[in-house]
Backbone as XML, in Angstrom:
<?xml version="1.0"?>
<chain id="A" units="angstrom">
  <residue number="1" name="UNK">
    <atom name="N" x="52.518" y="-19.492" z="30.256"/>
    <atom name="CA" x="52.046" y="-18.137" z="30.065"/>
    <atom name="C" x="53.039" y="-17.326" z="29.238"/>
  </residue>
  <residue number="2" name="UNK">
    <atom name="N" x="54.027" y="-17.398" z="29.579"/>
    <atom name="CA" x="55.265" y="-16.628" z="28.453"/>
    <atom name="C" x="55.392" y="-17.320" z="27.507"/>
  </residue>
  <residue number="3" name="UNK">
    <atom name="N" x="55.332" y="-18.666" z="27.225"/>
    <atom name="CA" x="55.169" y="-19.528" z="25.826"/>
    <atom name="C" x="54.165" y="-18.373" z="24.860"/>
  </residue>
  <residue number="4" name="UNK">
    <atom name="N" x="52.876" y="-18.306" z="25.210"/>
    <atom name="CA" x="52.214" y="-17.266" z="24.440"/>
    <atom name="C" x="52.059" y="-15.877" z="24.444"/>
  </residue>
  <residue number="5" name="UNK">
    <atom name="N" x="52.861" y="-15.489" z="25.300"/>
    <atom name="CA" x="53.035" y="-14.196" z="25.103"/>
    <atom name="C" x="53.987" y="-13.935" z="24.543"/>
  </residue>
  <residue number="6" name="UNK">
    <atom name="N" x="55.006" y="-15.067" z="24.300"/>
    <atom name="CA" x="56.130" y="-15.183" z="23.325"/>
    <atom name="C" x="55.295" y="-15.021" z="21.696"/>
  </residue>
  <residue number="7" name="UNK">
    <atom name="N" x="54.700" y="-16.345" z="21.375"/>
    <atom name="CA" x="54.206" y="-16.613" z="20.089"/>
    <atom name="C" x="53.128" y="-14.778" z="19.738"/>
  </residue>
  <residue number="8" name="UNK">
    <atom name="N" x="52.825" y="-14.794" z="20.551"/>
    <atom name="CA" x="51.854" y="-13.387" z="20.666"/>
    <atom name="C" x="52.454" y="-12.599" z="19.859"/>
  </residue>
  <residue number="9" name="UNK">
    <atom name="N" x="53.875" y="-11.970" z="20.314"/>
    <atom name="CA" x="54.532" y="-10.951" z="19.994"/>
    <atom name="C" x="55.302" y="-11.721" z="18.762"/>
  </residue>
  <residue number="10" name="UNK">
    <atom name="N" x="55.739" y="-12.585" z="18.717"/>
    <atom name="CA" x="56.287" y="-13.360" z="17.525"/>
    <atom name="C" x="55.019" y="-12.884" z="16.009"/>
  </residue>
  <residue number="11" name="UNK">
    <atom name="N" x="53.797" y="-13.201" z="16.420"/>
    <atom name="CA" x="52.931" y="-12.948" z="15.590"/>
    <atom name="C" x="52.619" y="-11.215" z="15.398"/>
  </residue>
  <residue number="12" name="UNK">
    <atom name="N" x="52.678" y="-10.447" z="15.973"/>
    <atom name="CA" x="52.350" y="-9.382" z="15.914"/>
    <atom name="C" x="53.796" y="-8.903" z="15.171"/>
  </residue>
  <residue number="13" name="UNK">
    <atom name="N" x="55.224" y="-8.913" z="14.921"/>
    <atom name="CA" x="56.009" y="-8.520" z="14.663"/>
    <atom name="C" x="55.742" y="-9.137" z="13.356"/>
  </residue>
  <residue number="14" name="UNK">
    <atom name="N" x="55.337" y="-10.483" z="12.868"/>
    <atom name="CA" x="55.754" y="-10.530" z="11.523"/>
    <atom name="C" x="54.058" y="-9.826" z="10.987"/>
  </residue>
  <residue number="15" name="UNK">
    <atom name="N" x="53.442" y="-9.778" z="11.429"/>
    <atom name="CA" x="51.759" y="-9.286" z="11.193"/>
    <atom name="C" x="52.265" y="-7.305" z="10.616"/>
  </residue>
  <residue number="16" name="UNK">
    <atom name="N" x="53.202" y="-6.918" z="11.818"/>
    <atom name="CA" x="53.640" y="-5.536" z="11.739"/>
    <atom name="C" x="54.777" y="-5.322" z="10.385"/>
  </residue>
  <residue number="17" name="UNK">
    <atom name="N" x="55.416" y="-6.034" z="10.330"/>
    <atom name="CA" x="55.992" y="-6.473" z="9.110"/>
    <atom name="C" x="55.355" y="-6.489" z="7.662"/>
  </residue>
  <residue number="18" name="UNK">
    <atom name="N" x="54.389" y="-7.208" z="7.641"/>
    <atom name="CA" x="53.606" y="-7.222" z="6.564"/>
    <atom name="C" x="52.879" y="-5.986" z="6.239"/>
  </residue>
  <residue number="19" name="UNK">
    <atom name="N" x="52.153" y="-5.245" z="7.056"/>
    <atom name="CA" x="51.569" y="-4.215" z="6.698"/>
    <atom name="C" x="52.678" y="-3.142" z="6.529"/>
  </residue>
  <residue number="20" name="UNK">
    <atom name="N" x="53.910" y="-3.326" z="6.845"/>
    <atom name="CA" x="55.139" y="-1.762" z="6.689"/>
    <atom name="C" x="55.013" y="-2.452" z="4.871"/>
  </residue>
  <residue number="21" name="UNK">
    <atom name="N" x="55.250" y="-3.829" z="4.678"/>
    <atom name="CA" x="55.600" y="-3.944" z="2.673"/>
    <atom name="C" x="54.166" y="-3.248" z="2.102"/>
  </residue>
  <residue number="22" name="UNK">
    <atom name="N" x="53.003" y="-4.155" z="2.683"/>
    <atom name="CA" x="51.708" y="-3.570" z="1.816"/>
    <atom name="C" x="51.769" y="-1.978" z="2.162"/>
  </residue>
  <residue number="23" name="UNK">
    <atom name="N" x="52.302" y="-1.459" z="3.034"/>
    <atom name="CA" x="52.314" y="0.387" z="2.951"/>
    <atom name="C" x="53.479" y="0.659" z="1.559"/>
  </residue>
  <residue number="24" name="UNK">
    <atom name="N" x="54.635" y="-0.079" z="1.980"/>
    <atom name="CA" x="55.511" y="0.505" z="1.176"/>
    <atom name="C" x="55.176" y="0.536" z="-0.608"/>
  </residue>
  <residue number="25" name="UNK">
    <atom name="N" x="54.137" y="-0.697" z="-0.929"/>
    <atom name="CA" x="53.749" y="-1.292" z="-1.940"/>
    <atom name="C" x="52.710" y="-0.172" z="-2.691"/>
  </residue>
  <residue number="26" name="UNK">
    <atom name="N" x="52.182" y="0.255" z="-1.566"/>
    <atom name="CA" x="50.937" y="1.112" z="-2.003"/>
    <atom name="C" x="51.370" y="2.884" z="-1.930"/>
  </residue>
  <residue number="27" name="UNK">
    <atom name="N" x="52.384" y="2.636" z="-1.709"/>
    <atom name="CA" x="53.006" y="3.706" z="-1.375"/>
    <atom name="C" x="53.803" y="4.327" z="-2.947"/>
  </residue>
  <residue number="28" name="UNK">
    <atom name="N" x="54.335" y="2.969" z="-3.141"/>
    <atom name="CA" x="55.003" y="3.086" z="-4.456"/>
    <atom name="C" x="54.169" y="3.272" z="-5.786"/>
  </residue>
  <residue number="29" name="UNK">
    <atom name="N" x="53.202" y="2.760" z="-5.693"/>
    <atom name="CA" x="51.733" y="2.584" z="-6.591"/>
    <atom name="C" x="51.108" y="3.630" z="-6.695"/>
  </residue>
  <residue number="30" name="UNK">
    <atom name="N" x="51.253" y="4.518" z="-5.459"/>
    <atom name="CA" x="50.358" y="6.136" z="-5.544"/>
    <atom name="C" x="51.523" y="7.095" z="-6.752"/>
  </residue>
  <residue number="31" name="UNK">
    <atom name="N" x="52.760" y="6.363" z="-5.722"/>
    <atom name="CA" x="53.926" y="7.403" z="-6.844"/>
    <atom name="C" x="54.102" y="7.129" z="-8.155"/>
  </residue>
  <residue number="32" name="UNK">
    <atom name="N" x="53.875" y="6.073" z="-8.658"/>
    <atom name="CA" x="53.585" y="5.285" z="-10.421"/>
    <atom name="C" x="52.601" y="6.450" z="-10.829"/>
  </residue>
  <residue number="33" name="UNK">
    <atom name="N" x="51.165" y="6.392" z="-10.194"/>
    <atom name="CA" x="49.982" y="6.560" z="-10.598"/>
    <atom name="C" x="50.503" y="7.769" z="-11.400"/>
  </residue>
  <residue number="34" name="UNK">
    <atom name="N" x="50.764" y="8.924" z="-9.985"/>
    <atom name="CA" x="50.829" y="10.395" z="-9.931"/>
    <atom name="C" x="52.056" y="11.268" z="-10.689"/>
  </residue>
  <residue number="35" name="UNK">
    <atom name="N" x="52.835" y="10.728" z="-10.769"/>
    <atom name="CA" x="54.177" y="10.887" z="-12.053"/>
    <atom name="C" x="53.589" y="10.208" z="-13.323"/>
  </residue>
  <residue number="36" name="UNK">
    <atom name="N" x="52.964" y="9.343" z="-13.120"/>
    <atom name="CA" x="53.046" y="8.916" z="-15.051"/>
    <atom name="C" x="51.880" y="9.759" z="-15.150"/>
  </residue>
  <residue number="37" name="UNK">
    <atom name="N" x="50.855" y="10.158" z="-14.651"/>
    <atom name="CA" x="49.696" y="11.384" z="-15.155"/>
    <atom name="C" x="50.106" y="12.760" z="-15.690"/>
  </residue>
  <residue number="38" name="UNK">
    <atom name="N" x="51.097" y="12.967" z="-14.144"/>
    <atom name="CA" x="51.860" y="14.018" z="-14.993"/>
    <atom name="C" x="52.550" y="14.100" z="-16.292"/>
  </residue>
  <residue number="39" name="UNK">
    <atom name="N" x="53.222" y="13.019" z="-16.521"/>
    <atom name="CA" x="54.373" y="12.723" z="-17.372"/>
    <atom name="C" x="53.319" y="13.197" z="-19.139"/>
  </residue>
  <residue number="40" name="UNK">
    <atom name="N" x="52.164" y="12.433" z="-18.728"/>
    <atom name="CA" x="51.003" y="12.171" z="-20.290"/>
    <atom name="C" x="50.892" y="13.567" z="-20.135"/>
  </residue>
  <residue number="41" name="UNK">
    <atom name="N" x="50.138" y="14.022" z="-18.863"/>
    <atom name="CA" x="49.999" y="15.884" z="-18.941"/>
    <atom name="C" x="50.901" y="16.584" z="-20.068"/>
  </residue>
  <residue number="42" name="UNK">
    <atom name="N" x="52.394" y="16.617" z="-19.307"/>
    <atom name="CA" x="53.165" y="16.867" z="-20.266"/>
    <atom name="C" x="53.856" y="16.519" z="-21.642"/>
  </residue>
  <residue number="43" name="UNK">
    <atom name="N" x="53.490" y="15.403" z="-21.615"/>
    <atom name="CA" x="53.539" y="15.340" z="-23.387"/>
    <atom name="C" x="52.723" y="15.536" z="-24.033"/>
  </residue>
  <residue number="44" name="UNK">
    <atom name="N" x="51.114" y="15.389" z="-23.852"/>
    <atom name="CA" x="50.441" y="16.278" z="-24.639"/>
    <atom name="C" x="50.246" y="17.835" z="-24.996"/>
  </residue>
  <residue number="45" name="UNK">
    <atom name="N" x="50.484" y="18.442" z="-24.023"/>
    <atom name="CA" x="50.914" y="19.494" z="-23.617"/>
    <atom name="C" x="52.082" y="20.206" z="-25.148"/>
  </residue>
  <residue number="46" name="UNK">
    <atom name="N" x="52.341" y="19.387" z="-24.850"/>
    <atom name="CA" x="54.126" y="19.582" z="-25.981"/>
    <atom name="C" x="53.726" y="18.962" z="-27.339"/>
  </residue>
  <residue number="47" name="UNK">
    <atom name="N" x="53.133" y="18.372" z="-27.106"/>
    <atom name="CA" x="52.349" y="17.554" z="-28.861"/>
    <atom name="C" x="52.660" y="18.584" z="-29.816"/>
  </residue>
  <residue number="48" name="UNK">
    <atom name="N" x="53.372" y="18.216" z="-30.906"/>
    <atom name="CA" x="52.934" y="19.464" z="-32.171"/>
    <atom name="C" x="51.716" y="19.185" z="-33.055"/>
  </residue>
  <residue number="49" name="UNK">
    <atom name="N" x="51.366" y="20.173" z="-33.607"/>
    <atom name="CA" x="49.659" y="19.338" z="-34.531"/>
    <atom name="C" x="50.198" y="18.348" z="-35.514"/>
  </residue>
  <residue number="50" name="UNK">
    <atom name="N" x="49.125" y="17.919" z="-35.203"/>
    <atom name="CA" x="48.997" y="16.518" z="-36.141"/>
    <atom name="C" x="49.953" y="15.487" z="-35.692"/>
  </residue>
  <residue number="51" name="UNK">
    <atom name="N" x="50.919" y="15.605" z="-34.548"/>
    <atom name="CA" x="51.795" y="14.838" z="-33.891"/>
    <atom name="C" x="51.114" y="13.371" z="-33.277"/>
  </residue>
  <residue number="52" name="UNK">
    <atom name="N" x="51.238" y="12.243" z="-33.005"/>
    <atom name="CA" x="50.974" y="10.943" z="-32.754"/>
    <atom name="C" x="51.274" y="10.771" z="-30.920"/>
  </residue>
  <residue number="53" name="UNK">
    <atom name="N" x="50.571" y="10.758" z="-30.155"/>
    <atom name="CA" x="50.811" y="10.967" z="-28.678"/>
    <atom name="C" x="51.445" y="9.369" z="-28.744"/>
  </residue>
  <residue number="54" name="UNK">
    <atom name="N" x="51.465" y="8.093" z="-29.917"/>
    <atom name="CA" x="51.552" y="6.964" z="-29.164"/>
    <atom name="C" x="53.117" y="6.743" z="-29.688"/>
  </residue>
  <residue number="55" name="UNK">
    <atom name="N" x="53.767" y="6.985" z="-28.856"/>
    <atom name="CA" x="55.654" y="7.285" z="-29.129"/>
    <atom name="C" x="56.462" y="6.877" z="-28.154"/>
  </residue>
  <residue number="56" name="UNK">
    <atom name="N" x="56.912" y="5.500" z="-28.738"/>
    <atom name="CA" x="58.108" y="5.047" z="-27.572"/>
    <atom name="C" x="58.671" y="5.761" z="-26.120"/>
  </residue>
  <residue number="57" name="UNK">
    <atom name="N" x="58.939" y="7.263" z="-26.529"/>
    <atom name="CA" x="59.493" y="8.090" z="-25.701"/>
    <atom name="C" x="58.671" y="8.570" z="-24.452"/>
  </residue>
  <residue number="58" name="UNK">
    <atom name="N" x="57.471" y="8.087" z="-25.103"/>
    <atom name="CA" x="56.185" y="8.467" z="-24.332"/>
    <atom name="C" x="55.537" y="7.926" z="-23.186"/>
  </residue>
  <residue number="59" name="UNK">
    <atom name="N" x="56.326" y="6.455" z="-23.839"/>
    <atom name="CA" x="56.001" y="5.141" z="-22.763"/>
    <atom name="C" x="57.051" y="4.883" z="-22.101"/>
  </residue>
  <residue number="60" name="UNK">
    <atom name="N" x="58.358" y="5.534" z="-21.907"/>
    <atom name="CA" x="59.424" y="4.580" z="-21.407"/>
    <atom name="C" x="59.571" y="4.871" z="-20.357"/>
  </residue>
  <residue number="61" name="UNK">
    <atom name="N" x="59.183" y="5.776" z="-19.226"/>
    <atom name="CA" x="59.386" y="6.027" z="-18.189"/>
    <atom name="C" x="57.807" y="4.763" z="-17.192"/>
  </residue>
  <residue number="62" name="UNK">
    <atom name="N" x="56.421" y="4.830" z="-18.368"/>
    <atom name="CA" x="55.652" y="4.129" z="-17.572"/>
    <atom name="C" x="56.359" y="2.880" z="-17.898"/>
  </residue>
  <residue number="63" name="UNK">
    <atom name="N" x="56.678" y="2.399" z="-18.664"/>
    <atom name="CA" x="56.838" y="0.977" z="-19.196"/>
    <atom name="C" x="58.285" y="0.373" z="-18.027"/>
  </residue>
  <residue number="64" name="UNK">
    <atom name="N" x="59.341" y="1.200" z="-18.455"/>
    <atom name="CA" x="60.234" y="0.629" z="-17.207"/>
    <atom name="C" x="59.848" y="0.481" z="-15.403"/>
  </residue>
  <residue number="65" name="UNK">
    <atom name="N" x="59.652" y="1.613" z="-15.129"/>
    <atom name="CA" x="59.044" y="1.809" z="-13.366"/>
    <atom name="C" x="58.119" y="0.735" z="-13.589"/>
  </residue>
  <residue number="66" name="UNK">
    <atom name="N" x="57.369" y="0.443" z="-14.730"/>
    <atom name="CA" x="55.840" y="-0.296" z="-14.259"/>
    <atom name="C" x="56.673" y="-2.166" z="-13.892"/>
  </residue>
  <residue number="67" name="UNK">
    <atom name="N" x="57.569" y="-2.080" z="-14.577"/>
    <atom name="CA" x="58.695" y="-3.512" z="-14.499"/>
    <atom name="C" x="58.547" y="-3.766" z="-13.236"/>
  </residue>
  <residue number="68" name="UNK">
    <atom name="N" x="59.577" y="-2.558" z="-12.969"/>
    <atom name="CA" x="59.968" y="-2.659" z="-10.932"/>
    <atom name="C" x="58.986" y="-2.787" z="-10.432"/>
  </residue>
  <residue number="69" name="UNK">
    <atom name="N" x="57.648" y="-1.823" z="-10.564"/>
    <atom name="CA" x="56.397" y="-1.713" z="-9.331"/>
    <atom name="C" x="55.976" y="-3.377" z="-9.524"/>
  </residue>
  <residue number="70" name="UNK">
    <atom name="N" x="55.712" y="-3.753" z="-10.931"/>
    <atom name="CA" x="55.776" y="-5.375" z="-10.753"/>
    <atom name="C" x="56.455" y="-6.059" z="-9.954"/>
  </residue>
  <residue number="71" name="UNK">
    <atom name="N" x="57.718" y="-6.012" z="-10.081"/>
    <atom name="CA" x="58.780" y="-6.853" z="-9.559"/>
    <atom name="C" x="58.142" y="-6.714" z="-7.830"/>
  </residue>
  <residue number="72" name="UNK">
    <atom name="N" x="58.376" y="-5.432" z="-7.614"/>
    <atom name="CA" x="57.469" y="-5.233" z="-5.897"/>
    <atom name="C" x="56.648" y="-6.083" z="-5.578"/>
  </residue>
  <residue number="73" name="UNK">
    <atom name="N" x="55.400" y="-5.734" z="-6.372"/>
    <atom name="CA" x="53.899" y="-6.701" z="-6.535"/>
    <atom name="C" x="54.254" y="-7.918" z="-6.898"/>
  </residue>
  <residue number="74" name="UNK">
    <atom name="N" x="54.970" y="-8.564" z="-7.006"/>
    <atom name="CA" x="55.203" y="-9.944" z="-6.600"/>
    <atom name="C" x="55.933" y="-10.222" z="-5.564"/>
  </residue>
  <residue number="75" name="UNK">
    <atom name="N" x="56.716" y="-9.434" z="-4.926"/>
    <atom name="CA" x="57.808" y="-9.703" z="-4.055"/>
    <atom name="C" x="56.735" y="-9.695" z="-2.682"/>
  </residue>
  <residue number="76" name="UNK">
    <atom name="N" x="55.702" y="-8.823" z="-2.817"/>
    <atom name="CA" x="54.829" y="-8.550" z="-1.584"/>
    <atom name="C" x="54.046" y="-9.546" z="-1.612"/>
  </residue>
  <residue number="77" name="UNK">
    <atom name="N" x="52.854" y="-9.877" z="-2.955"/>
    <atom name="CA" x="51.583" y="-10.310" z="-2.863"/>
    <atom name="C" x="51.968" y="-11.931" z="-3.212"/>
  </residue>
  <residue number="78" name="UNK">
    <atom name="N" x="53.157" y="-11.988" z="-4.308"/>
    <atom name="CA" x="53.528" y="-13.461" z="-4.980"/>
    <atom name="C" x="54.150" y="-14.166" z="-5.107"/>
  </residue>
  <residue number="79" name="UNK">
    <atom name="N" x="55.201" y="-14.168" z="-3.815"/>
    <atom name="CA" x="55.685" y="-15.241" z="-3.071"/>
    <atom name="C" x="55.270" y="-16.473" z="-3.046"/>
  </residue>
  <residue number="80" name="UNK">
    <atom name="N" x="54.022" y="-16.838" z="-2.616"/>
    <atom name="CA" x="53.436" y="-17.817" z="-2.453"/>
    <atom name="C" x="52.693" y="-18.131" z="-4.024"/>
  </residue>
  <residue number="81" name="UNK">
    <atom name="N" x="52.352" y="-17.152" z="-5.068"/>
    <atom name="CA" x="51.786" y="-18.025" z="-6.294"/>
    <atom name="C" x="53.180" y="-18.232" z="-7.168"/>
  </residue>
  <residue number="82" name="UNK">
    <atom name="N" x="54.272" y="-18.507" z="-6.774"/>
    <atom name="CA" x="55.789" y="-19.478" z="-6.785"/>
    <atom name="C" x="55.798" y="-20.553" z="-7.004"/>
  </residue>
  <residue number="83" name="UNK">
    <atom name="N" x="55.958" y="-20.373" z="-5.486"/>
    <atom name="CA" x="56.676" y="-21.557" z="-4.605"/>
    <atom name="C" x="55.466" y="-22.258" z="-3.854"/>
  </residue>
  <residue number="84" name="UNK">
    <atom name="N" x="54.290" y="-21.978" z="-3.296"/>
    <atom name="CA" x="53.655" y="-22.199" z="-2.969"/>
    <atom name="C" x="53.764" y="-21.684" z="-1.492"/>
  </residue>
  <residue number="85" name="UNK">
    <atom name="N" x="52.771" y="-22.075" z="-0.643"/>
    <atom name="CA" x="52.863" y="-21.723" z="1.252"/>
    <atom name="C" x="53.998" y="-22.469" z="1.625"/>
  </residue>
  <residue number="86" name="UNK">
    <atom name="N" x="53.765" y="-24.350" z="1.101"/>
    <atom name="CA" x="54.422" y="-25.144" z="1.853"/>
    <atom name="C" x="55.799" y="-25.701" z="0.989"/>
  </residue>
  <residue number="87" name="UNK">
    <atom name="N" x="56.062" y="-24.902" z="0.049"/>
    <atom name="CA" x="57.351" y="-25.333" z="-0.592"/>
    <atom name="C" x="58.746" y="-25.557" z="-0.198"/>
  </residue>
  <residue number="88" name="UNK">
    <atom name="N" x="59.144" y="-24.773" z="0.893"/>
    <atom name="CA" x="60.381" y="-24.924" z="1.533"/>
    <atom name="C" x="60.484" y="-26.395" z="2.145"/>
  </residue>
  <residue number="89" name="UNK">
    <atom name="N" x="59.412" y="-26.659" z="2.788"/>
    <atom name="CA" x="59.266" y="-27.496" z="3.598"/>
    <atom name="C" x="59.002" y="-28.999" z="2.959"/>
  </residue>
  <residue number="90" name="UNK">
    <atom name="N" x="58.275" y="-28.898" z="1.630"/>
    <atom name="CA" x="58.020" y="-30.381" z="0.804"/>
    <atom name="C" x="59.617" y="-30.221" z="-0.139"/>
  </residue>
  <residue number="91" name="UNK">
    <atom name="N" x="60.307" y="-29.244" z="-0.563"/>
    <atom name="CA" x="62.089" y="-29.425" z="-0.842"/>
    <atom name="C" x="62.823" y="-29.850" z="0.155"/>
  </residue>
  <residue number="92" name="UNK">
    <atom name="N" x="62.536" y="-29.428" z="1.297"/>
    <atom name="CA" x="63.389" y="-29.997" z="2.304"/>
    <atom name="C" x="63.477" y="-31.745" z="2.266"/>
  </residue>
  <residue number="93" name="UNK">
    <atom name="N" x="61.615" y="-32.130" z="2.699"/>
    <atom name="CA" x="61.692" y="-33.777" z="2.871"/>
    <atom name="C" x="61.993" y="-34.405" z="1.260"/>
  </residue>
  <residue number="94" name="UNK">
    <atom name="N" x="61.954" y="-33.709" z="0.424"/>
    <atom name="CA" x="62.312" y="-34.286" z="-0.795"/>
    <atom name="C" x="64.025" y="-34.491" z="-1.006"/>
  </residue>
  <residue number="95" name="UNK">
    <atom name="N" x="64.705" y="-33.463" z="-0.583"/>
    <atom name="CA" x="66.097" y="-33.384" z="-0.619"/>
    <atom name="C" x="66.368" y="-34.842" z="0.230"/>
  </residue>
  <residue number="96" name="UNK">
    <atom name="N" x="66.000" y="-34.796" z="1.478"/>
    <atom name="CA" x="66.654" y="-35.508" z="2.569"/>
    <atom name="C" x="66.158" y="-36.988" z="2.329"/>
  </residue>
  <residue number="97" name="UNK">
    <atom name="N" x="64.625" y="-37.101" z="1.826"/>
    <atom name="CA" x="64.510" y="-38.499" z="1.089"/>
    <atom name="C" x="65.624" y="-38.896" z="-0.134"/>
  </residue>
  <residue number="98" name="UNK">
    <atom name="N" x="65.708" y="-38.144" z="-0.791"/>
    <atom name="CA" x="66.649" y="-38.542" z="-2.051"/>
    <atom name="C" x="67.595" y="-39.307" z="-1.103"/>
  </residue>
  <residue number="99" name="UNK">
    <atom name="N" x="68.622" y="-38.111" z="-0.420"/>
    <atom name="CA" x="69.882" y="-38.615" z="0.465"/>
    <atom name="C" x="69.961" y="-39.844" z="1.043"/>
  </residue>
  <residue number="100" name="UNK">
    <atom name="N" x="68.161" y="-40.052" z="1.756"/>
    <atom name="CA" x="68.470" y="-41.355" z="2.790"/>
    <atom name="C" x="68.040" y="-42.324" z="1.379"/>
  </residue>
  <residue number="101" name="UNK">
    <atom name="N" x="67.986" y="-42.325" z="0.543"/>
    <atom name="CA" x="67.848" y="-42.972" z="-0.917"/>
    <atom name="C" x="69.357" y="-43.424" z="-0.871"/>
  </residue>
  <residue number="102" name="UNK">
    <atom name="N" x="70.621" y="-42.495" z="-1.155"/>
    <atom name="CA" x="71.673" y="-42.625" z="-1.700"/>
    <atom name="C" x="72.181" y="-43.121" z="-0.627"/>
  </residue>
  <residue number="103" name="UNK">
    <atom name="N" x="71.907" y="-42.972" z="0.612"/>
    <atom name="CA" x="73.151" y="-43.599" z="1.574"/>
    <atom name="C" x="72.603" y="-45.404" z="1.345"/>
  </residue>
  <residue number="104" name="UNK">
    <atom name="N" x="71.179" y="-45.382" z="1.182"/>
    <atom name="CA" x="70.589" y="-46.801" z="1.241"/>
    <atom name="C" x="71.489" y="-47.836" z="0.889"/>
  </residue>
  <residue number="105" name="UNK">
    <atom name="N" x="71.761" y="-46.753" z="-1.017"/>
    <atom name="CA" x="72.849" y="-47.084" z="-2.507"/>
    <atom name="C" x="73.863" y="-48.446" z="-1.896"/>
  </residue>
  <residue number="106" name="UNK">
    <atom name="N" x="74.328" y="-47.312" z="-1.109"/>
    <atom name="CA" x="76.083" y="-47.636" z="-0.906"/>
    <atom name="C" x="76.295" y="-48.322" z="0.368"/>
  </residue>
  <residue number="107" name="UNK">
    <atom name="N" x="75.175" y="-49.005" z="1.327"/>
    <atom name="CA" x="75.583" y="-49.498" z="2.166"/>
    <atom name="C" x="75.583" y="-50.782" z="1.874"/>
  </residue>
</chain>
């Protein structure tokens, strides 16, 4: 009975876990959205006539943050399109086959 009320809470902590990144993820994604709208607001805003809105200076605040919010969005959602689910675990028996390979070598 405590075996699964162990695994229970084992599961609910990493379950609670996951939804604090997908908050933090979506959290960060509202703040991208709502600063770079502003950001276009204000450079058109400031445009002189006949001025070109499409200007390095224009993009570098979306273009860098949009890096990181990436870097996030993989760290949350793409872990697994990596390494895969079971990758730790097929490096592991691959490492330790090699080894019992090399001790085979030398005995």
């Amino acid at each position: 009975m405590e075996s699964t009320n162990n695994n229970f809470d084992q599961r609910y902590q990493a379950a609670e876990k996951r939804v604090k990144r997908l908050k933090g993820f979506y959290s960060h994604l509202l703040a991208y959205v709502i600063v770079n709208i502003m950001i276009v607001c204000l450079n058109i805003r400031d445009l002189k006539p006949g001025e070109s809105y499409f200007q390095f200076q224009n993009f570098f605040t979306a273009f860098f943050w949009g890096i990181g919010l990436l870097a996030h969005g993989v760290s949350v959602f793409g872990h697994h399109l990596i390494f895969g689910k079971n990758w730790e675990e097929r490096k592991i028996k691959e490492f330790m086959g090699k080894e019992h390979e090399q001790q085979g070598k030398w005995e």
